[in-house]
NUTI-374222 format. One line per field, with one value per residue (C-alpha): residue number from 0; residue in one letter; z, x, y. Coordinates in nm, 2 decimals. Each point is the difference from the previous one (the first is absolute). Example, Ala and Ser with C-alpha at 12.3 -4.5 7.8 and 13.67 -1.06 7.14 Angstrom:
residues 2
i <- c(0;1)
aa <- c(A;S)
Z <- c(0.78;-0.07)
X <- c(1.23;0.14)
Y <- c(-0.45;0.34)
END
This chain:
residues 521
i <- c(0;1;2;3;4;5;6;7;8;9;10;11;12;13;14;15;16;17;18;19;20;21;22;23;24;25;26;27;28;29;30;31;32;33;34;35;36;37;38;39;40;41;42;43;44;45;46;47;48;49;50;51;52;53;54;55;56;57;58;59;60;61;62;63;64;65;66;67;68;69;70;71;72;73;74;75;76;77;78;79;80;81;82;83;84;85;86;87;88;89;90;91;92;93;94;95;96;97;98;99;100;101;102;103;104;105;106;107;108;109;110;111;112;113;114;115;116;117;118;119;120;121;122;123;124;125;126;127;128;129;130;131;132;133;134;135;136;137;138;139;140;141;142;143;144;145;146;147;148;149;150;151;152;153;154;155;156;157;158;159;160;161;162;163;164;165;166;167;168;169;170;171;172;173;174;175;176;177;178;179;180;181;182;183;184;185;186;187;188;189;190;191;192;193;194;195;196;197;198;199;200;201;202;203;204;205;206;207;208;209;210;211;212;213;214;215;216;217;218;219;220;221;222;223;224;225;226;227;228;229;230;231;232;233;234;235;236;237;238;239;240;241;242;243;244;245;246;247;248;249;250;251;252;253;254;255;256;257;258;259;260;261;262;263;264;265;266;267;268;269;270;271;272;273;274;275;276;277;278;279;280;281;282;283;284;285;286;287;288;289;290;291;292;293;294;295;296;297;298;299;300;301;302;303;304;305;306;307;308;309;310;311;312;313;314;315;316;317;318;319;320;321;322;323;324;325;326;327;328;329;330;331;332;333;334;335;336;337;338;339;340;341;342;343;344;345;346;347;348;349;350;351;352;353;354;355;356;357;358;359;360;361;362;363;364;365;366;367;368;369;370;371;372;373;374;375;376;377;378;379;380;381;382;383;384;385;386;387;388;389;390;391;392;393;394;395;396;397;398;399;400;401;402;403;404;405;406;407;408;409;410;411;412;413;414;415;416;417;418;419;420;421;422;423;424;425;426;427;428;429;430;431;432;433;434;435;436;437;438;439;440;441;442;443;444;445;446;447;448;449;450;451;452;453;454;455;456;457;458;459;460;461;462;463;464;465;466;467;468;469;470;471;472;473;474;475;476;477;478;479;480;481;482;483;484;485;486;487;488;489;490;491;492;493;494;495;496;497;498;499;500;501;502;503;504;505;506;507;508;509;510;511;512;513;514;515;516;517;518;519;520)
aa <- c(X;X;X;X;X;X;X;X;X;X;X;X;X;X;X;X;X;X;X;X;X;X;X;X;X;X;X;X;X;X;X;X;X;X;X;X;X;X;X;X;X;X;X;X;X;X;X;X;X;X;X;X;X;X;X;X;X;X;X;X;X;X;X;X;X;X;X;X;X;X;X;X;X;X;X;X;X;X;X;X;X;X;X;X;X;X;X;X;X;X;X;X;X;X;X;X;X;X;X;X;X;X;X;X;X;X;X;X;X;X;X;X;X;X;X;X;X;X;X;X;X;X;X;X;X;X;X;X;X;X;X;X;X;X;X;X;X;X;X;X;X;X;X;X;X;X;X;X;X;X;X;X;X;X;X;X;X;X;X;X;X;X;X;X;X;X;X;X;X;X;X;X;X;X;X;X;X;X;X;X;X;X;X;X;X;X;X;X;X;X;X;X;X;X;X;X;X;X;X;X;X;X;X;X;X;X;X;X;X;X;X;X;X;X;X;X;X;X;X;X;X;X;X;X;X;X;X;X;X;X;X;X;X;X;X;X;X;X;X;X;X;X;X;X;X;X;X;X;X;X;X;X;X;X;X;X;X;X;X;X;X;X;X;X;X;X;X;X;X;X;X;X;X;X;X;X;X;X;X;X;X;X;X;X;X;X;X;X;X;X;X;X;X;X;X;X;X;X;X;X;X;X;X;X;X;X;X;X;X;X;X;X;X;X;X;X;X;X;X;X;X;X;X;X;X;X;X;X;X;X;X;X;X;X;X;X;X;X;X;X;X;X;X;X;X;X;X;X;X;X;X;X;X;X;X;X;X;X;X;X;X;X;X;X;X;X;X;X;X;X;X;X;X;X;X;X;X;X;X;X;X;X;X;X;X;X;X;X;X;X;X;X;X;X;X;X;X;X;X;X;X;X;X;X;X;X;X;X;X;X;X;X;X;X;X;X;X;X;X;X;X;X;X;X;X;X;X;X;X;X;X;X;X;X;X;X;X;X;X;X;X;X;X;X;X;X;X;X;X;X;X;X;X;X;X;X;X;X;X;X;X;X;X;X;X;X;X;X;X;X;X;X;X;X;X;X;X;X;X;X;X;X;X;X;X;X;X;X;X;X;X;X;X;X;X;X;X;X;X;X;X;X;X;X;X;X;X;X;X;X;X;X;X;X;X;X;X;X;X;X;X)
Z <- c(17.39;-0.17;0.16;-0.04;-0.13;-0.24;-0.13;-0.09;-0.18;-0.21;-0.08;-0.07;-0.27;-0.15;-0.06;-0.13;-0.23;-0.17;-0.05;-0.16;-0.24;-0.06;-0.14;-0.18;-0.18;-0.07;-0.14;-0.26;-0.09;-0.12;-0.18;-0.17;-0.14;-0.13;-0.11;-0.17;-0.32;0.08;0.18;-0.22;-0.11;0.13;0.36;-0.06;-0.22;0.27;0.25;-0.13;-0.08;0.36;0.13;-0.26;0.12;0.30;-0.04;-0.19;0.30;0.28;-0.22;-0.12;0.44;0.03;-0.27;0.12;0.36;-0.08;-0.22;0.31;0.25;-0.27;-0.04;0.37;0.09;0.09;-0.26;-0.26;-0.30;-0.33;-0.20;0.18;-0.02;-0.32;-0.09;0.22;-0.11;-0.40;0.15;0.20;-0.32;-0.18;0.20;0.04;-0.35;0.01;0.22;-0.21;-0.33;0.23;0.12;-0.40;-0.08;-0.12;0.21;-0.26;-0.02;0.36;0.06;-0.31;0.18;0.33;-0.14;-0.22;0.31;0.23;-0.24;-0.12;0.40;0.02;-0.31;0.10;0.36;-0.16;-0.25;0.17;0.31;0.02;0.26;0.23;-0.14;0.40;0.07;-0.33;0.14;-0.18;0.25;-0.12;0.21;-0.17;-0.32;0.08;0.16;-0.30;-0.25;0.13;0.07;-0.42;-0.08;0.18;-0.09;-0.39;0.01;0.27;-0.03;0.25;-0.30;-0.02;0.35;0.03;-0.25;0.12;0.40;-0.22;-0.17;0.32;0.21;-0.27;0.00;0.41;-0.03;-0.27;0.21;0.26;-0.15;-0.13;0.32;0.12;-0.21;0.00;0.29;0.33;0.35;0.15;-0.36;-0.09;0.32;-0.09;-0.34;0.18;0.21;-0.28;-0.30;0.27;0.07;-0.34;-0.07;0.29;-0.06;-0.39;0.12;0.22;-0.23;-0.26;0.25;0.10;-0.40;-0.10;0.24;-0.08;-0.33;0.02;0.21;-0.28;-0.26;0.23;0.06;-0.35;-0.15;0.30;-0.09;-0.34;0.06;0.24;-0.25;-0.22;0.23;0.07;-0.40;-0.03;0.28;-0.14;-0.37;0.21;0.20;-0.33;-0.17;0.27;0.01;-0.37;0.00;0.27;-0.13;-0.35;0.18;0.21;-0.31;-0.16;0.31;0.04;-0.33;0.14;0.22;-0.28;0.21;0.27;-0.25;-0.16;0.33;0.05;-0.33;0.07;0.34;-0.17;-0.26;0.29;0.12;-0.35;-0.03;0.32;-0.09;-0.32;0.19;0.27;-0.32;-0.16;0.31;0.06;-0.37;0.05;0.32;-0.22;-0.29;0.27;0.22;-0.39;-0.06;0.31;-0.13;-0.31;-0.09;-0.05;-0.21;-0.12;0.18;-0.04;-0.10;-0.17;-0.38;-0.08;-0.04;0.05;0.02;-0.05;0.00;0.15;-0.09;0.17;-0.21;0.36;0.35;0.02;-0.20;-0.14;-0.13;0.24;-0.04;0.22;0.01;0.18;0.08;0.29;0.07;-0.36;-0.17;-0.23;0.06;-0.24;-0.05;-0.01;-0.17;-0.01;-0.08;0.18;-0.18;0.02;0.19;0.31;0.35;-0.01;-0.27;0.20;0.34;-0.23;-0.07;0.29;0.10;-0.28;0.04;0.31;-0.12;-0.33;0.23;0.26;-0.27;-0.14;0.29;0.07;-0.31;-0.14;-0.10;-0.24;-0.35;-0.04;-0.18;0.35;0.21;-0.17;0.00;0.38;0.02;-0.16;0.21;0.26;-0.20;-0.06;0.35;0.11;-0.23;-0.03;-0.28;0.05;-0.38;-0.04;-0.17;-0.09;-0.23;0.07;-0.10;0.22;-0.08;0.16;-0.04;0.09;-0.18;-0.40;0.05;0.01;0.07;-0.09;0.04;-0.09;0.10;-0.29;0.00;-0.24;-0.17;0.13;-0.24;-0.06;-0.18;-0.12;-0.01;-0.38;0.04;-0.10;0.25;-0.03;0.29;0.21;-0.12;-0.38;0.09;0.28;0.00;0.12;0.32;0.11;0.32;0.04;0.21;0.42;0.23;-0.15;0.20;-0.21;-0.22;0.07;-0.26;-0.03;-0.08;-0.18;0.02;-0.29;0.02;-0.17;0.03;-0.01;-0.06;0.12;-0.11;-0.12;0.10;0.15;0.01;0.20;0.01;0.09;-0.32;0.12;-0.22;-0.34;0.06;0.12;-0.15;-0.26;-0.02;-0.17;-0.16;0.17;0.08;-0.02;-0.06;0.02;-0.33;-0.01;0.37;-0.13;-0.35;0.24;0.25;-0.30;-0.16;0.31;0.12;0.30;0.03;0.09;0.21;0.35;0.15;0.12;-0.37;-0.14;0.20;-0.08;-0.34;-0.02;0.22;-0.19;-0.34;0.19;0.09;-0.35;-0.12;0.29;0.17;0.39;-0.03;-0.23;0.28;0.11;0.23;0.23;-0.21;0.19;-0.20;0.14;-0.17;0.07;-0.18;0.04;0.11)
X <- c(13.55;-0.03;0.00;0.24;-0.30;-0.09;0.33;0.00;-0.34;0.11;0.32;-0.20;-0.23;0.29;0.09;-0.27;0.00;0.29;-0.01;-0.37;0.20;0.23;-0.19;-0.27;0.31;0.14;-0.37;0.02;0.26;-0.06;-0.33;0.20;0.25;-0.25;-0.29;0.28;-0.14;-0.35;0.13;-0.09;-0.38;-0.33;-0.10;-0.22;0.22;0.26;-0.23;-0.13;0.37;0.09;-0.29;0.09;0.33;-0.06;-0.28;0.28;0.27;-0.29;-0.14;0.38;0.06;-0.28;0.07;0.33;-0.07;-0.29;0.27;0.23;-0.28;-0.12;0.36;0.09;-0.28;-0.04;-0.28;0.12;-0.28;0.23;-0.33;0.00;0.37;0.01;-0.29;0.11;0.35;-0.11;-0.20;0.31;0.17;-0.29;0.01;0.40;-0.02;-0.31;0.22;0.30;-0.25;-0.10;0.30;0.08;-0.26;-0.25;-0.33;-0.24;0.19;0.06;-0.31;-0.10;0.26;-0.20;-0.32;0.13;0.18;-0.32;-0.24;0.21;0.09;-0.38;-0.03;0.17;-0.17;-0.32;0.07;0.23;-0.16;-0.36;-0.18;0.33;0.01;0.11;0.24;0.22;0.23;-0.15;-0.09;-0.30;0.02;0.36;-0.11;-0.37;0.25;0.25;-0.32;-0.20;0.33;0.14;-0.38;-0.03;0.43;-0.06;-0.36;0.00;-0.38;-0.31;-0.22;0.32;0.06;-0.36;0.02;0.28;-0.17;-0.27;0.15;0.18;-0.31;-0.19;0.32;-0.02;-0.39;0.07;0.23;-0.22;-0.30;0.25;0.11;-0.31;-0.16;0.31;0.15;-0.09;-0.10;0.42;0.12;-0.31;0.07;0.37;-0.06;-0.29;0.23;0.28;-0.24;-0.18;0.38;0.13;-0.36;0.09;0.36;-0.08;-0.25;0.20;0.28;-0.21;-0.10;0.29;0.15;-0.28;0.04;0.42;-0.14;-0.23;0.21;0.25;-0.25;-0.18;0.36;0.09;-0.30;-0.03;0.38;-0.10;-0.30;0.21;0.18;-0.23;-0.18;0.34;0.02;-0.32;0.03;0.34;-0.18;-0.26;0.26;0.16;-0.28;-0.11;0.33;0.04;-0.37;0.11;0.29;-0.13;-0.30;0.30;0.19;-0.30;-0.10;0.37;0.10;0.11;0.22;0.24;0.30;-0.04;-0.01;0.28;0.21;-0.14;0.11;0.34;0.03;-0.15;0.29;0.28;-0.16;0.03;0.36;0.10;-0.23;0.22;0.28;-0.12;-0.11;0.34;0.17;-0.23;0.08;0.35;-0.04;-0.19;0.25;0.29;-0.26;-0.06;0.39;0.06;-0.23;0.21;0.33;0.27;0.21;-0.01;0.12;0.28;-0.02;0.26;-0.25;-0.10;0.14;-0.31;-0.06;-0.30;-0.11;-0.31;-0.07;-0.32;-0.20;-0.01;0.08;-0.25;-0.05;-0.27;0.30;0.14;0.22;0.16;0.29;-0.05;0.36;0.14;0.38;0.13;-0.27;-0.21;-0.40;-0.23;-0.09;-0.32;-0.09;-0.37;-0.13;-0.30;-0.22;-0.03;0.27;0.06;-0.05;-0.25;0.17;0.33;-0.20;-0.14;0.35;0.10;-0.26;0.01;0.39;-0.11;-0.24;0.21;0.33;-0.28;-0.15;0.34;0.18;-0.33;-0.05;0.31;0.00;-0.28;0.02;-0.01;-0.31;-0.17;0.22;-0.21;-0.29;-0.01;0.16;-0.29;-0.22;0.17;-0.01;-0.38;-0.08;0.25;-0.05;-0.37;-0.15;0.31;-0.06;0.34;0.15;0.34;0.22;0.28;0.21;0.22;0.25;0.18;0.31;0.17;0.37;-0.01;-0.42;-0.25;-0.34;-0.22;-0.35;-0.15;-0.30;-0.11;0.40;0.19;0.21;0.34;0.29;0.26;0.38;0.11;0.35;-0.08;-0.04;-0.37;-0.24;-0.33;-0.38;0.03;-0.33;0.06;0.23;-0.11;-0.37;-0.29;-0.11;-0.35;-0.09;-0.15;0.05;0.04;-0.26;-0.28;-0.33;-0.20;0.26;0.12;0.28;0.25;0.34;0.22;0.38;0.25;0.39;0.31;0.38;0.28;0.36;0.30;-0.01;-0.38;-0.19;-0.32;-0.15;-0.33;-0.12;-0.34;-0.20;0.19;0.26;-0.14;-0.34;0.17;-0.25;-0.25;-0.18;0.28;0.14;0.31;0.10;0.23;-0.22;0.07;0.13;0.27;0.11;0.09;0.16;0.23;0.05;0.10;0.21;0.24;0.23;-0.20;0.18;0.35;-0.21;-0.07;-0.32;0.08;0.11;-0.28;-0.22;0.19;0.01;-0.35;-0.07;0.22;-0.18;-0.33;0.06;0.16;-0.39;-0.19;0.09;-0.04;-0.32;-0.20;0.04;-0.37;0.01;0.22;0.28;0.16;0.26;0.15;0.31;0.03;0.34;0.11;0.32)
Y <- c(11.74;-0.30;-0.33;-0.30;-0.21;0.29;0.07;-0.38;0.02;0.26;-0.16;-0.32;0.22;0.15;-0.31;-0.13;0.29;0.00;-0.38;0.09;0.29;-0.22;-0.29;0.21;0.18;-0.37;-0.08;0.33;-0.10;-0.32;0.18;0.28;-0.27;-0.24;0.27;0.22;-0.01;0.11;0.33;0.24;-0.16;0.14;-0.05;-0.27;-0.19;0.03;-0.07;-0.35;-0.13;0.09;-0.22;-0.29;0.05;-0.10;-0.24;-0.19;0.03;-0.10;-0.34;-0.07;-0.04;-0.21;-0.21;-0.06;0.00;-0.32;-0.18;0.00;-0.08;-0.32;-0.12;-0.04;-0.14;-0.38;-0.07;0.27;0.09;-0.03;0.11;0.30;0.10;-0.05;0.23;0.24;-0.01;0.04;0.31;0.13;-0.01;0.22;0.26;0.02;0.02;0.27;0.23;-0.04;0.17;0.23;0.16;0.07;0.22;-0.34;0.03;-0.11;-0.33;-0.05;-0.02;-0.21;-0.26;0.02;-0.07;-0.30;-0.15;0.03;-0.15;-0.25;-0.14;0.06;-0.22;-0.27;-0.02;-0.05;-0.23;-0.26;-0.08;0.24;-0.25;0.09;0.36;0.14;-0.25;-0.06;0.30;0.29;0.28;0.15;0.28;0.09;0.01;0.17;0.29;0.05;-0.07;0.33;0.19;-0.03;0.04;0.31;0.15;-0.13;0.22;0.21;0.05;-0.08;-0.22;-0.26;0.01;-0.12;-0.24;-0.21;-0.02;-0.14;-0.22;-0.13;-0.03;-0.20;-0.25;-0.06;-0.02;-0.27;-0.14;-0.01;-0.17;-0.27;-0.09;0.05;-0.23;-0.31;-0.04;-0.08;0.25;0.02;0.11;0.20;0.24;0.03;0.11;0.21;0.15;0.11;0.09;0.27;0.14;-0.04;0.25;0.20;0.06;0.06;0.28;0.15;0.01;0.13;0.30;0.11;0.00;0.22;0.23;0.05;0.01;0.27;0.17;0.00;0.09;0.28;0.13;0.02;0.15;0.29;0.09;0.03;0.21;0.25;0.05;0.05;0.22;0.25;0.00;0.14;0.24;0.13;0.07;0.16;0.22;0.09;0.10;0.21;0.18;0.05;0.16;0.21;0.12;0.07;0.20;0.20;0.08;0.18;0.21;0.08;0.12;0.36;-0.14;-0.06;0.13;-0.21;-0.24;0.02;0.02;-0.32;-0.15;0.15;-0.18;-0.31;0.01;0.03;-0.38;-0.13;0.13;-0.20;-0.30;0.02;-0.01;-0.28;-0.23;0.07;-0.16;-0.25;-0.09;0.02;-0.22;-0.24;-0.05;-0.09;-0.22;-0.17;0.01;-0.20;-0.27;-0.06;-0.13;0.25;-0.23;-0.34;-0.31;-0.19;-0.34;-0.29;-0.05;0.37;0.33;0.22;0.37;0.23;0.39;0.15;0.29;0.15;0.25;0.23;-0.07;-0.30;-0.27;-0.28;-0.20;-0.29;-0.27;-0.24;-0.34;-0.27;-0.17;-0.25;0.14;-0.07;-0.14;0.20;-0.20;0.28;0.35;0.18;0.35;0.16;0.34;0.14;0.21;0.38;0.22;0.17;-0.09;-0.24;-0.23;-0.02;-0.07;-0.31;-0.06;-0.03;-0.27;-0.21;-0.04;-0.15;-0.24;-0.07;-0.11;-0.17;-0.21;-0.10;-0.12;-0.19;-0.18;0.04;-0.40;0.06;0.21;0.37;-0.03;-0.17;0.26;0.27;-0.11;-0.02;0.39;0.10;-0.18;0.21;0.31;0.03;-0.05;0.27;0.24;-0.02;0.23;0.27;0.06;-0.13;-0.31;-0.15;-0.16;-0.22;-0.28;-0.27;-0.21;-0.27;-0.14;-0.35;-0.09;0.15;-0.07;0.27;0.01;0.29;0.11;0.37;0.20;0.22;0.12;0.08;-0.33;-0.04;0.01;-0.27;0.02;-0.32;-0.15;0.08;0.37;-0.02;0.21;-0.07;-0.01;-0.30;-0.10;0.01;-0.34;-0.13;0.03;0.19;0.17;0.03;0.20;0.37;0.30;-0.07;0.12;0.05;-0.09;-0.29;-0.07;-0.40;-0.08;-0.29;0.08;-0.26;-0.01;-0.10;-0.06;-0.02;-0.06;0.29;-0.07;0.13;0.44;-0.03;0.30;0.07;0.31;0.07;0.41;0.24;0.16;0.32;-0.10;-0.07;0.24;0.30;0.28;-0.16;0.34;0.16;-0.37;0.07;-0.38;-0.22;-0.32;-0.41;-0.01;0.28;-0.16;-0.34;0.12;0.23;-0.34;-0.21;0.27;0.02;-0.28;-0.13;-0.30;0.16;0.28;-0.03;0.09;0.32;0.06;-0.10;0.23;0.31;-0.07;0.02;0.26;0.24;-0.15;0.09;0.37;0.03;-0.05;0.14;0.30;0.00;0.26;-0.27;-0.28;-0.03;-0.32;-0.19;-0.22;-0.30;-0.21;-0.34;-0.17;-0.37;-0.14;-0.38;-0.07)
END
């Protein structure tokens, strides 16, 4: 049985544990939410930003902590809180970068602050370099740590302990050679440390880097290896099969039993895909909107019309209670299963990015969804178009990427492409790896019954192989020959719907169609 005095030990280590647990889940916490934006990266990339990371959170506490200690003391150093104040400020404003995504320029901040404090140590008061309130040994640390993040190699590693060492040496032999015994050992005494501390440093930051960089490279070659081994495998198998096949060419019967078995798997495969399609179009369903919101300036209604039980077509409104804010509508490439599982991703990222910059213009918004995009969808051989609008009072703003042109109905009855009036769009497809593009935004006014009618190619493309189409053209000239301004939305939609199926039957439909009525009221 346990004793009292045990019992208490173990109650003390529990303790002690779950304290520990607790804190370290506090501490990734605070990692996650700051390194967010490097989560999907490389290793290595993640990696060095975790170490700056932190770097920046340990000298940041130091900073501050010396400020405190400087300003309550009775002979306070005003040189020295205010250098280490201006530096406190650089590397606040270094974290802030690198929590969006900018690690290149956080660290271009970090060296620019160092050498600059550096700077101004040497050239204000260099006889009294230790004592003008610039810690050497501070600014030796953060020096070798950016070095070695920014680079991450052995050769610049090395060349910044250089580069240090020859400074204290200098140091040294200035001292050494201009001030008297009592100040020549001080300065003794801190250049060896300052060396020490910068060597030790420098050690134990090469080793987390190679570490890193050892890590990295034997996860790629592992996988590498199992790659190899795998083609190996298969081409093992496939000779041996082929070599079975030949030898066993009497044992047709058996054979065919075989294939006959083999069908009865790909019959309820068919039927497991069939359901897991079927499961897919309602988990796709759930993701979208089955009817339009309500709100106090627009009538709105749209159709979406899938070509089968999945679709690459998405769309999506972005309202507060009765306010209508923008719209969104992209097509993925290709059909099928693997253009609505993009879907259903982007519509993520597309609502994500506009809730986070929705201050800034649609143009911006995309630009930073396909920022998003590429990195999530990698080289899936798929891309997408899309436009976005946003609205505020009779204003709209409106951006496209390789889309087709939105089309507007005056209070004059004239329909005609947003862009013929209002000006150009520039911008390509979304997601593809390689491709940077910047996408500009143009706006306009709508009054009171004005239409706005954004839609998929699915409805003016509907089978180019057999020019069975309804095309722009022939979909405006129908808009301006009905009265849209005494129509509602809903109206409007059926009307050209039945105008639609009256051209193309419902067996030419080769794509996805998506129509979305926006009427001012």
């Amino acid at each position: 049985m346990l004793t009292k005095e045990n019992r208490q030990n173990n109650s003390m280590k529990n303790a002690a544990a779950r304290i520990q647990n607790k804190i370290l889940k506090e501490i990734r916490w605070i990692e996650s939410y700051f390194l967010e934006a490097y989560s999907g990266m490389p290793y290595l990339i993640r990696e060095k930003t975790r170490i700056l990371f932190w770097s920046i959170i340990t000298a940041s506490i130091l900073f501050l902590a010396t400020i405190m200690l400087n300003i309550q003391s009775p002979s306070p150093r005003y040189v020295f809180i205010r250098l280490n104040t201006i530096l406190l400020v650089f590397f606040l404003t270094a974290l802030v970068i690198l929590k969006s995504g900018g690690y290149r320029l956080s660290v271009g901040i970090l060296f620019g602050a160092i050498f600059t404090i550096w700077g101004i140590g040497y050239y204000y008061r260099f006889e009294d370099y230790l004592n003008t309130g610039v810690n050497p040994l501070n600014y030796h640390f953060m020096t070798l740590i950016v070095f070695s993040i920014f680079f991450g190699s052995r050769i610049w590693l090395a060349f910044t302990l250089l580069a240090i060492i020859t400074l204290n040496l200098s140091l040294f032999y200035y001292f050494f050679t201009h001030h008297t015994l009592p100040i020549f050992n001080a300065v003794f005494r801190d250049s060896l440390i300052n060396i020490l501390t910068s060597l030790i440093i420098s050690g134990v930051l090469l080793f987390l880097f190679s570490r890193i960089t050892e890590k990295s490279l034997q996860k790629a070659s592992r996988e590498l290896f199992k790659k190899k081994r795998l083609n190996a495998n298969l081409g093992k198998k496939v000779e041996s099969k082929t070599q079975r096949l030949k030898e066993n060419l009497d044992e047709l019967q058996a054979m065919n039993e075989n294939l006959k078995e083999a069908n009865r798997k790909l019959i309820l495969a068919q039927r497991t895909i069939l359901q897991d399609i079927s499961m897919a179009s309602n988990v796709q369903k759930s993701f979208f909107l089955p009817r339009p919101p309500k709100v106090k300036d627009w009538q709105i209604d749209f159709e979406f019309m899938p070509l089968s039980s999945v679709s690459g077509d998405f769309y999506d409104f972005y309202s507060e209670e009765d306010k209508l804010n923008g719209l969104s509508l992209f097509d993925v490439s290709g059909h099928g299963v693997s253009s609505a599982l993009i879907t259903m991703a982007a519509k993520t990222i597309a609502f994500r990015n506009f809730r986070k910059y929705e201050s800034h213009h649609p143009g911006y918004i995309l630009q930073k969804i396909n920022m998003e995009l590429t990195q999530e969808m990698g080289k899936s051989g798929h891309h997408l178009t899309g436009l976005l609008l946003k609205t505020s009072g009779k204003q709209v703003e409106y951006a496209s990427a390789g889309h087709i042109d939105i089309v507007v109905g005056n209070k004059m009855g004239d329909v005609f492409p947003a862009q013929s009036q209002y000006g150009r769009l520039n911008g390509t497809f979304l997601g593809i790896p390689g491709v940077v593009s910047n996408y500009n935004s143009i706006h306009f006014d709508m009054e009171k019954n004005e239409i706005l009618v954004a839609y998929s190619d699915g409805l003016i493309e509907a089978n180019r192989r057999f020019s069975i189409q309804m095309g722009n053209a022939v979909m405006i000239k129908f808009l301006k020959s009905i009265n849209y301004l005494e129509m509602s939305a809903s109206m409007i939609k059926n009307a050209l719907l039945d105008h639609f199926f009256k051209i193309v039957r419902q067996e030419h439909i080769r794509d996805d169609i998506t129509i979305i009525i926006l009427k001012k009221v």
